[in-house]
LUMKOLGU-702279 format. One record per residue (C-alpha): x, y, z; residue in three letters. Coordinates in steps of 0.02 Angstrom, whole numbers, plus 50000, padded with zeros to 5 digits. Example, Ala and Ser with C-alpha at 12.3 -4.5 7.8 and 13.67 -1.06 7.14 Angstrom:
residues 2
506154977550390ALA
506844994750357SER
END
This chain:
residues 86
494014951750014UNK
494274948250202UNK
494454964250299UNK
496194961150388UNK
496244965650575UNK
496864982650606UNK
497004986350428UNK
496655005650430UNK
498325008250511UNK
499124993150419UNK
498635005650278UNK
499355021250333UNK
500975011650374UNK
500775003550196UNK
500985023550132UNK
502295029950224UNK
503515015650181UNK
502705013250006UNK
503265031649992UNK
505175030650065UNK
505155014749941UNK
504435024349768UNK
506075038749837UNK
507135023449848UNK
506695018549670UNK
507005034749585UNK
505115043249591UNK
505125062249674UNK
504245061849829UNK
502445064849845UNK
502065086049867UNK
500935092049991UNK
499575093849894UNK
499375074849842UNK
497895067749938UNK
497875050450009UNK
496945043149881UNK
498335049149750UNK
499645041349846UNK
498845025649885UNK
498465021849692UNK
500095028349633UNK
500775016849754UNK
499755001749735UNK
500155004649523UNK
502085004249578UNK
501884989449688UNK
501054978349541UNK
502214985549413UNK
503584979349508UNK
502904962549563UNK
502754964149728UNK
501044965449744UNK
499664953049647UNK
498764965349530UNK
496724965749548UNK
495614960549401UNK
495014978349310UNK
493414977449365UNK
493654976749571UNK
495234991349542UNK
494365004249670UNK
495375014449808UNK
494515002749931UNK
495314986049871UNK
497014995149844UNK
497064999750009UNK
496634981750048UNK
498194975949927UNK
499454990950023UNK
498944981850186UNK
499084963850159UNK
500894969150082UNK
501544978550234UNK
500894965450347UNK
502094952250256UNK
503444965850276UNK
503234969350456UNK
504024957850598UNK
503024942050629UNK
502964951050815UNK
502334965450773UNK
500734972950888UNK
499634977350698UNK
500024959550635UNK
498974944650681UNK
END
């Protein structure tokens, strides 16, 4: 997969509105204790499971390509003139 330009913080945006959407959708919010990588799977599973998100094949499902998925979805979320997309 093509790394996407500033796709660390695409990421971290990815969570933070992947979590206000899972609240949205009737999931409790995340506790403290949940690490990253628990959130960003949990969300990524969510994402695919409502089909807005292409699932990846079984064998390349690793936290690294899920973050990959989280980012290319915010970045189609986020205004076409926004500073983290292009």
């Amino acid at each position: 997969m093509k790394k996407l330009k500033n796709e660390a913080q695409l990421a971290k945006i990815a969570v933070t509105v992947g979590e206000n959407y899972a609240k949205n959708r009737g999931y409790k919010s995340f506790s403290g204790t949940d690490s990253a990588n628990q959130k960003v799977e949990s969300l990524y599973r969510l994402l695919v499971l409502d089909k807005l998100v292409q699932p990846l094949a079984k064998d390349q499902e690793n936290l690294l390509n899920m973050k990959h998925k989280l980012a290319i979805w915010i970045s189609k979320q986020l205004p076409k003139d926004h500073p983290l997309v292009g």
